[in-house]
RODO-2510 file (C-alpha; in nm, 4 decimals, decimal comma):
residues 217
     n   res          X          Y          Z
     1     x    -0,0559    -1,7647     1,5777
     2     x     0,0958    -1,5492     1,8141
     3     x     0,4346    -1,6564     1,9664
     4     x     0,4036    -1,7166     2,3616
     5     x     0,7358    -1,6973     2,5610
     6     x     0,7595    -2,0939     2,6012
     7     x     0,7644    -2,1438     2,2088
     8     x     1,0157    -1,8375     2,1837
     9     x     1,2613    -1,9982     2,4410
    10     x     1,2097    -2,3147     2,2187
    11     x     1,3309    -2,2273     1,9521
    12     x     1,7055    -2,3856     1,8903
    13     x     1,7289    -2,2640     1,4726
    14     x     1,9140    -1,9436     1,5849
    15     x     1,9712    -1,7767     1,2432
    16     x     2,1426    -2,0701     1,1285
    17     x     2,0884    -2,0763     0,6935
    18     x     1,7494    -2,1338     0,5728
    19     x     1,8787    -2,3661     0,2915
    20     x     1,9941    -2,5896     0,5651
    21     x     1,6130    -2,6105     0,6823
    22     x     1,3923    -2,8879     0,4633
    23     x     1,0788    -2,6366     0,4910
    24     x     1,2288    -2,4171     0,2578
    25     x     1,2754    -2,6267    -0,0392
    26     x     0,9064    -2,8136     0,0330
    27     x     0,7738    -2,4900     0,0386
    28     x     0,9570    -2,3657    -0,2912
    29     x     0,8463    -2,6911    -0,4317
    30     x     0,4985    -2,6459    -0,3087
    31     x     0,4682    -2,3687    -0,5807
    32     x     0,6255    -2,4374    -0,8657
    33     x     0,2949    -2,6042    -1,0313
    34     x     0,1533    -2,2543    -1,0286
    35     x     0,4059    -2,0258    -1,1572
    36     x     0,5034    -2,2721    -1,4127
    37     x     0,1395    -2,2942    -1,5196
    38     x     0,1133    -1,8811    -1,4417
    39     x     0,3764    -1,7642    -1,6615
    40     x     0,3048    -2,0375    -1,9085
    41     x    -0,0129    -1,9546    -1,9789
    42     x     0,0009    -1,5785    -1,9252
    43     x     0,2376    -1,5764    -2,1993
    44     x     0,1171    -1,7985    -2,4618
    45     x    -0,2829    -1,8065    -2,4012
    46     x    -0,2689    -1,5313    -2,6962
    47     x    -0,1272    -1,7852    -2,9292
    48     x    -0,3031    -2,0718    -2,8597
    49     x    -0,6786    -1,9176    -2,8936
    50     x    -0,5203    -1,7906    -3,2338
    51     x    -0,4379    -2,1440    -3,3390
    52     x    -0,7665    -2,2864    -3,2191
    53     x    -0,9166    -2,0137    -3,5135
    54     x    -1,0579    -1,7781    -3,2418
    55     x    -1,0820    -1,3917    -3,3837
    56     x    -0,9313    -1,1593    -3,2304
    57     x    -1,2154    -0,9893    -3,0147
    58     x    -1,3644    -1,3381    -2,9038
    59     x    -0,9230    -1,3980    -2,7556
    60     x    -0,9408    -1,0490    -2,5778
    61     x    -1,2729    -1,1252    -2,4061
    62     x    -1,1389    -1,4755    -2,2839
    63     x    -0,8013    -1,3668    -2,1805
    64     x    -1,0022    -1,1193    -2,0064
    65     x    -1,2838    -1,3385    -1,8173
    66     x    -0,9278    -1,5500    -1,7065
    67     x    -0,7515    -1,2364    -1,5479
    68     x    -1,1406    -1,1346    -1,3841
    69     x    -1,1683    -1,4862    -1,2304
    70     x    -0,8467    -1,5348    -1,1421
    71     x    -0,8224    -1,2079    -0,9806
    72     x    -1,1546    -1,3238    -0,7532
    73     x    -1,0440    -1,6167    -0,7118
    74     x    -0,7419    -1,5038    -0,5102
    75     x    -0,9798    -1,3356    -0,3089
    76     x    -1,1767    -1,6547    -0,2458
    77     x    -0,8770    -1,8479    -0,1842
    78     x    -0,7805    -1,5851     0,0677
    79     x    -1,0541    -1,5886     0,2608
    80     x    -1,1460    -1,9516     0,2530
    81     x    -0,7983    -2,0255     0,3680
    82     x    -0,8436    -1,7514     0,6249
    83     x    -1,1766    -1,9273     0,7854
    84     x    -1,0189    -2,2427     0,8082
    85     x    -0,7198    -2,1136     0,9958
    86     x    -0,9874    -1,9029     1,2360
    87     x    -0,9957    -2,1696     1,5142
    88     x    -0,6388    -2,3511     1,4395
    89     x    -0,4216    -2,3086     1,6864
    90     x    -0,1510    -2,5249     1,6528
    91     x     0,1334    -2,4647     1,3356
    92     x     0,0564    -2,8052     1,2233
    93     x    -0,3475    -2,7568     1,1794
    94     x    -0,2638    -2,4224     1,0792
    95     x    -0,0407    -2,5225     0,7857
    96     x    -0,2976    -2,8371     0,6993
    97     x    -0,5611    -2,5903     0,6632
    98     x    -0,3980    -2,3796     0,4181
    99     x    -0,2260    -2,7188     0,2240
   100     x    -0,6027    -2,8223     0,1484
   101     x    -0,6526    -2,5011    -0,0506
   102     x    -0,3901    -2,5072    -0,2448
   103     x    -0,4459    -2,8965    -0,3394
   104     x    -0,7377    -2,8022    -0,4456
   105     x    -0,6145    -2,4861    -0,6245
   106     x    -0,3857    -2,7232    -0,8420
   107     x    -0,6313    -2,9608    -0,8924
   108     x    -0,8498    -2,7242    -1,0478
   109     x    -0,5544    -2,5687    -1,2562
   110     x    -0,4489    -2,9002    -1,3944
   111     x    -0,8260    -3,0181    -1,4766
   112     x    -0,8833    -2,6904    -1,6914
   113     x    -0,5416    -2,6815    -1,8794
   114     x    -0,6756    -3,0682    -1,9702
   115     x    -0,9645    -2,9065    -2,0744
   116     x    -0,8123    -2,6624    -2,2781
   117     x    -0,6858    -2,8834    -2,5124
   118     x    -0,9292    -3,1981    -2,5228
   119     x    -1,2737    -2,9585    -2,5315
   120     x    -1,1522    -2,6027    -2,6039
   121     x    -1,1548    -2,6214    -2,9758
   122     x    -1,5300    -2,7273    -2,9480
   123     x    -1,7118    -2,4205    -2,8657
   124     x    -1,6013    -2,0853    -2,7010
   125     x    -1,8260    -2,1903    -2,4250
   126     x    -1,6590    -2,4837    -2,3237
   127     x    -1,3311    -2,2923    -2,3469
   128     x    -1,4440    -2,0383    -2,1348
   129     x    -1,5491    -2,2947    -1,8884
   130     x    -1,2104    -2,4311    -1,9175
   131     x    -1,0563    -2,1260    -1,8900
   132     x    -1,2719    -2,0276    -1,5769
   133     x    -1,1629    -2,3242    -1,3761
   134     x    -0,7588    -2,2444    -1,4912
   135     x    -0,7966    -1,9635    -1,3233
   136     x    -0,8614    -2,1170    -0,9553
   137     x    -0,5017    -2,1953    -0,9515
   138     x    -0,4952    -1,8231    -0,8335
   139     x    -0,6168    -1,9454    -0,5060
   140     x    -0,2932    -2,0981    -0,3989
   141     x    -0,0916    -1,7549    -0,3535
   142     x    -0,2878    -1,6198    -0,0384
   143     x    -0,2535    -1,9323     0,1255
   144     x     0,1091    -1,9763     0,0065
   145     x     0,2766    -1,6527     0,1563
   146     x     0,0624    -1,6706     0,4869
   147     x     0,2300    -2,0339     0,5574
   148     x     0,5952    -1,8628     0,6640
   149     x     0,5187    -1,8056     1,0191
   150     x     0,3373    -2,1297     1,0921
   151     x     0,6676    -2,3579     0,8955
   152     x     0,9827    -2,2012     1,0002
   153     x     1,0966    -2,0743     1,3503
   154     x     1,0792    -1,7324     1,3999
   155     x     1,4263    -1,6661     1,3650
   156     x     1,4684    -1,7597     1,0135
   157     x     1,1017    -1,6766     0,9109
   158     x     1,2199    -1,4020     0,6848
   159     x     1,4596    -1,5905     0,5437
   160     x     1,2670    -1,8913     0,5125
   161     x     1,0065    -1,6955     0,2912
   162     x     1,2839    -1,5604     0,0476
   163     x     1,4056    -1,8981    -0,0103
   164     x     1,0933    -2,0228    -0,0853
   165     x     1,0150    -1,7578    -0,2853
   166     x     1,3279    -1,7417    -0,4610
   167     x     1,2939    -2,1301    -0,5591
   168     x     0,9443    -2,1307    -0,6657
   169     x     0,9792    -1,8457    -0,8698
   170     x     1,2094    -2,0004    -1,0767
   171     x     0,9722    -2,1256    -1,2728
   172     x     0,8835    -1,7714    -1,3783
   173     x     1,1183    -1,7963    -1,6111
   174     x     1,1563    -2,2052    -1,7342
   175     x     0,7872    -2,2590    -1,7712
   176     x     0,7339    -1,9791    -2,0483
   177     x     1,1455    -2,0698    -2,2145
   178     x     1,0280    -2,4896    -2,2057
   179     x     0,6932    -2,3743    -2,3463
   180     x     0,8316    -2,1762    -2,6064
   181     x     1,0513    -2,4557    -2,7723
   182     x     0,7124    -2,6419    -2,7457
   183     x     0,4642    -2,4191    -2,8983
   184     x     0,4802    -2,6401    -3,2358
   185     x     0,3041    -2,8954    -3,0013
   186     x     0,0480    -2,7449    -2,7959
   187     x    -0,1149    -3,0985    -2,6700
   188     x     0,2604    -3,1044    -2,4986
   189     x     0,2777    -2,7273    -2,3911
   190     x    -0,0442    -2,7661    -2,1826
   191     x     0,0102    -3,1456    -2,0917
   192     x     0,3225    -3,0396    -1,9150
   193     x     0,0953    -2,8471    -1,7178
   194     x    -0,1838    -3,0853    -1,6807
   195     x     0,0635    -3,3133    -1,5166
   196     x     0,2725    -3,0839    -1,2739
   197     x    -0,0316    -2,9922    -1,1148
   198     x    -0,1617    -3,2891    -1,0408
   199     x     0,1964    -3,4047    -0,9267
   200     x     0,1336    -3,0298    -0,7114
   201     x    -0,1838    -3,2204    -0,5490
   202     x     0,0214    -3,5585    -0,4946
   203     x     0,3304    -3,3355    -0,3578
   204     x     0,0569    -3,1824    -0,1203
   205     x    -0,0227    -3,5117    -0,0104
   206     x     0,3860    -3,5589     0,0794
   207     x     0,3689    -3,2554     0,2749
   208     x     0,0743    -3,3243     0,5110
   209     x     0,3194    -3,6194     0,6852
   210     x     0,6021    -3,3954     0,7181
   211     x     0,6454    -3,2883     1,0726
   212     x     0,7093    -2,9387     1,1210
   213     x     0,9841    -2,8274     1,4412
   214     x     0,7779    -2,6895     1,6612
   215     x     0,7560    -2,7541     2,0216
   216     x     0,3088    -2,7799     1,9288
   217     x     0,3216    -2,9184     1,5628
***
Protein backbone atom coordinates (compact mmCIF):
# COMPACT_ATOMS: atom_id res chain seq x y z
CA UNK A 1 0.00 0.00 0.00
CA UNK A 2 1.26 3.27 -0.53
CA UNK A 3 2.20 5.37 2.57
CA UNK A 4 -0.12 8.64 2.86
CA UNK A 5 1.33 11.54 5.00
CA UNK A 6 -1.08 10.75 8.08
CA UNK A 7 0.38 7.09 8.43
CA UNK A 8 4.01 8.61 7.87
CA UNK A 9 3.54 11.20 10.75
CA UNK A 10 2.27 8.06 12.70
CA UNK A 11 4.78 6.33 12.84
CA UNK A 12 6.59 6.47 16.53
CA UNK A 13 9.32 3.17 15.74
CA UNK A 14 11.99 5.76 14.64
CA UNK A 15 14.88 3.39 13.75
CA UNK A 16 14.76 2.00 17.06
CA UNK A 17 16.29 -2.10 16.68
CA UNK A 18 14.22 -4.43 14.79
CA UNK A 19 14.92 -7.26 17.33
CA UNK A 20 13.14 -5.13 19.80
CA UNK A 21 9.96 -5.35 17.39
CA UNK A 22 7.79 -8.87 17.91
CA UNK A 23 7.09 -8.84 13.94
CA UNK A 24 10.44 -9.78 13.31
CA UNK A 25 10.80 -12.94 15.13
CA UNK A 26 6.91 -14.04 14.02
CA UNK A 27 7.95 -13.41 10.74
CA UNK A 28 11.37 -15.41 11.01
CA UNK A 29 9.30 -18.02 12.64
CA UNK A 30 6.71 -17.88 9.97
CA UNK A 31 9.38 -19.56 7.69
CA UNK A 32 11.27 -21.83 9.22
CA UNK A 33 8.80 -24.88 8.19
CA UNK A 34 9.96 -24.22 4.65
CA UNK A 35 13.58 -23.87 4.66
CA UNK A 36 13.87 -26.61 7.10
CA UNK A 37 11.79 -28.80 4.79
CA UNK A 38 13.76 -26.91 1.58
CA UNK A 39 17.19 -27.68 2.46
CA UNK A 40 16.16 -30.97 3.96
CA UNK A 41 14.86 -32.35 1.19
CA UNK A 42 16.98 -30.67 -1.48
CA UNK A 43 19.77 -32.37 0.07
CA UNK A 44 18.79 -35.79 0.85
CA UNK A 45 15.82 -36.54 -1.79
CA UNK A 46 18.87 -38.29 -3.76
CA UNK A 47 19.32 -40.72 -0.97
CA UNK A 48 16.11 -41.53 -0.04
CA UNK A 49 14.70 -42.55 -3.72
CA UNK A 50 18.01 -44.71 -3.63
CA UNK A 51 16.90 -46.48 -0.48
CA UNK A 52 13.33 -46.89 -1.64
CA UNK A 53 15.27 -49.16 -4.70
CA UNK A 54 14.55 -46.45 -7.36
CA UNK A 55 17.35 -46.61 -10.39
CA UNK A 56 19.07 -44.04 -11.06
CA UNK A 57 17.25 -42.48 -14.20
CA UNK A 58 13.67 -43.03 -12.62
CA UNK A 59 15.59 -40.49 -9.17
CA UNK A 60 16.79 -37.87 -11.84
CA UNK A 61 13.36 -37.62 -13.50
CA UNK A 62 11.60 -37.18 -10.00
CA UNK A 63 14.05 -34.85 -8.50
CA UNK A 64 13.43 -33.16 -11.66
CA UNK A 65 9.40 -33.03 -11.92
CA UNK A 66 10.01 -31.56 -7.94
CA UNK A 67 12.37 -28.61 -9.04
CA UNK A 68 9.67 -28.06 -12.39
CA UNK A 69 6.69 -27.85 -9.97
CA UNK A 70 8.14 -26.19 -7.42
CA UNK A 71 9.56 -23.66 -9.64
CA UNK A 72 5.65 -23.03 -11.01
CA UNK A 73 4.44 -23.21 -8.10
CA UNK A 74 6.24 -20.10 -6.86
CA UNK A 75 4.78 -18.53 -9.67
CA UNK A 76 1.27 -19.57 -8.65
CA UNK A 77 1.82 -18.66 -5.19
CA UNK A 78 2.94 -15.29 -6.44
CA UNK A 79 0.24 -14.43 -8.23
CA UNK A 80 -2.52 -15.91 -6.18
CA UNK A 81 -1.16 -14.01 -3.27
CA UNK A 82 -0.95 -11.00 -5.56
CA UNK A 83 -4.93 -11.16 -6.50
CA UNK A 84 -5.88 -11.43 -3.10
CA UNK A 85 -3.94 -8.40 -2.00
CA UNK A 86 -5.52 -6.44 -5.33
CA UNK A 87 -8.41 -4.80 -3.38
CA UNK A 88 -6.80 -4.89 0.36
CA UNK A 89 -6.19 -1.86 1.55
CA UNK A 90 -5.54 -1.97 4.97
CA UNK A 91 -1.89 -3.73 6.40
CA UNK A 92 -3.95 -6.03 8.37
CA UNK A 93 -6.15 -7.55 5.28
CA UNK A 94 -3.14 -7.16 3.37
CA UNK A 95 -0.96 -9.39 5.57
CA UNK A 96 -4.19 -11.95 6.14
CA UNK A 97 -4.29 -12.35 2.53
CA UNK A 98 -0.85 -13.38 2.05
CA UNK A 99 -0.90 -15.62 5.68
CA UNK A 100 -3.69 -17.81 3.89
CA UNK A 101 -1.21 -18.77 1.16
CA UNK A 102 1.36 -19.70 2.95
CA UNK A 103 -0.94 -21.92 5.43
CA UNK A 104 -1.84 -23.51 2.74
CA UNK A 105 1.67 -23.75 1.22
CA UNK A 106 2.72 -25.70 4.49
CA UNK A 107 -0.12 -27.67 4.57
CA UNK A 108 0.54 -29.02 1.33
CA UNK A 109 4.36 -29.48 2.15
CA UNK A 110 3.68 -31.41 5.28
CA UNK A 111 0.83 -33.70 3.59
CA UNK A 112 3.37 -34.80 0.76
CA UNK A 113 6.52 -35.37 2.98
CA UNK A 114 3.70 -37.81 4.91
CA UNK A 115 3.22 -39.16 1.75
CA UNK A 116 6.60 -39.75 0.95
CA UNK A 117 7.15 -42.13 3.40
CA UNK A 118 3.68 -43.97 4.07
CA UNK A 119 2.87 -44.40 -0.03
CA UNK A 120 6.14 -43.57 -1.83
CA UNK A 121 7.65 -46.97 -1.77
CA UNK A 122 4.40 -48.23 -3.52
CA UNK A 123 4.67 -47.13 -7.00
CA UNK A 124 6.70 -44.27 -8.70
CA UNK A 125 3.35 -42.82 -9.40
CA UNK A 126 2.25 -42.29 -6.10
CA UNK A 127 5.68 -40.87 -5.29
CA UNK A 128 5.53 -38.54 -7.90
CA UNK A 129 2.19 -37.46 -6.69
CA UNK A 130 3.75 -37.06 -3.39
CA UNK A 131 6.49 -35.39 -4.59
CA UNK A 132 4.27 -32.96 -6.73
CA UNK A 133 2.32 -31.73 -3.78
CA UNK A 134 6.00 -31.23 -1.65
CA UNK A 135 6.70 -28.98 -3.95
CA UNK A 136 3.71 -26.36 -3.21
CA UNK A 137 5.62 -25.43 -0.20
CA UNK A 138 7.38 -23.20 -2.88
CA UNK A 139 4.39 -21.03 -2.76
CA UNK A 140 5.15 -19.51 0.57
CA UNK A 141 8.35 -17.41 -0.59
CA UNK A 142 6.47 -14.78 -2.86
CA UNK A 143 4.09 -14.17 -0.31
CA UNK A 144 6.76 -14.22 2.45
CA UNK A 145 9.17 -11.35 1.22
CA UNK A 146 6.17 -9.12 -0.05
CA UNK A 147 4.79 -9.08 3.77
CA UNK A 148 7.78 -6.44 5.00
CA UNK A 149 6.04 -3.32 4.11
CA UNK A 150 2.56 -4.23 5.28
CA UNK A 151 4.25 -5.66 9.17
CA UNK A 152 6.83 -3.23 10.16
CA UNK A 153 6.80 0.66 10.04
CA UNK A 154 8.53 2.10 7.42
CA UNK A 155 11.39 3.09 9.27
CA UNK A 156 12.66 -0.22 10.20
CA UNK A 157 11.17 -2.04 7.09
CA UNK A 158 14.61 -2.85 5.83
CA UNK A 159 15.69 -3.94 8.82
CA UNK A 160 12.74 -5.75 9.73
CA UNK A 161 13.16 -7.96 6.50
CA UNK A 162 16.90 -8.85 7.34
CA UNK A 163 15.93 -10.02 10.65
CA UNK A 164 13.43 -12.07 9.44
CA UNK A 165 15.39 -13.30 6.93
CA UNK A 166 18.35 -13.83 8.90
CA UNK A 167 16.21 -16.02 11.52
CA UNK A 168 14.36 -18.08 9.15
CA UNK A 169 17.21 -18.92 7.25
CA UNK A 170 18.72 -20.53 9.92
CA UNK A 171 17.26 -23.42 9.21
CA UNK A 172 19.27 -23.56 5.99
CA UNK A 173 21.71 -24.98 7.73
CA UNK A 174 20.04 -27.22 10.98
CA UNK A 175 17.42 -28.89 8.87
CA UNK A 176 19.98 -30.68 6.41
CA UNK A 177 22.91 -31.15 9.84
CA UNK A 178 19.56 -32.74 12.14
CA UNK A 179 18.65 -34.70 9.00
CA UNK A 180 21.91 -35.99 8.45
CA UNK A 181 22.42 -37.64 11.97
CA UNK A 182 18.93 -39.05 11.05
CA UNK A 183 19.29 -40.52 7.71
CA UNK A 184 19.56 -44.18 9.40
CA UNK A 185 15.81 -43.42 10.12
CA UNK A 186 14.11 -41.92 7.31
CA UNK A 187 10.34 -42.40 8.83
CA UNK A 188 12.04 -39.69 11.43
CA UNK A 189 13.96 -37.51 8.79
CA UNK A 190 10.66 -36.78 6.92
CA UNK A 191 8.33 -36.96 10.10
CA UNK A 192 10.27 -34.06 11.46
CA UNK A 193 9.05 -32.42 8.53
CA UNK A 194 5.59 -33.70 8.40
CA UNK A 195 5.14 -32.15 11.78
CA UNK A 196 6.84 -28.60 11.53
CA UNK A 197 4.66 -27.86 8.82
CA UNK A 198 1.68 -28.52 10.14
CA UNK A 199 2.86 -26.72 13.43
CA UNK A 200 3.75 -23.83 10.28
CA UNK A 201 -0.22 -23.97 9.55
CA UNK A 202 -1.13 -23.87 13.44
CA UNK A 203 1.66 -20.98 13.91
CA UNK A 204 -0.29 -19.24 10.96
CA UNK A 205 -3.29 -19.52 12.87
CA UNK A 206 -1.25 -17.57 15.99
CA UNK A 207 -0.40 -14.93 13.67
CA UNK A 208 -3.81 -13.96 12.21
CA UNK A 209 -4.73 -12.53 16.07
CA UNK A 210 -1.65 -10.65 16.34
CA UNK A 211 -2.28 -7.00 15.89
CA UNK A 212 0.03 -5.29 13.76
CA UNK A 213 1.12 -1.20 14.84
CA UNK A 214 -0.40 0.54 12.46
CA UNK A 215 -2.52 3.51 12.84
CA UNK A 216 -5.24 1.18 9.99
CA UNK A 217 -4.37 -2.49 11.05
Amino acid sequence: PSFDPLLLKSQKASHSSAWKNPMTWYMGILQLPLTWTLFSIGSFLPDYLNYLGYTANIAMDIIMVWGITGFAAAFLGGILGDRLVNVKKKHRDIFLARLKIIAVSNALMGLGALLMISVGGSSVYALIAAVILNSFMLMTPPNFWALPDSVFPLPLIGAGAFGMGLISNSADAVGPLVSSVLTTNWNMVFGIMVVISFLGVLFCLFLTKVRLRFPDA
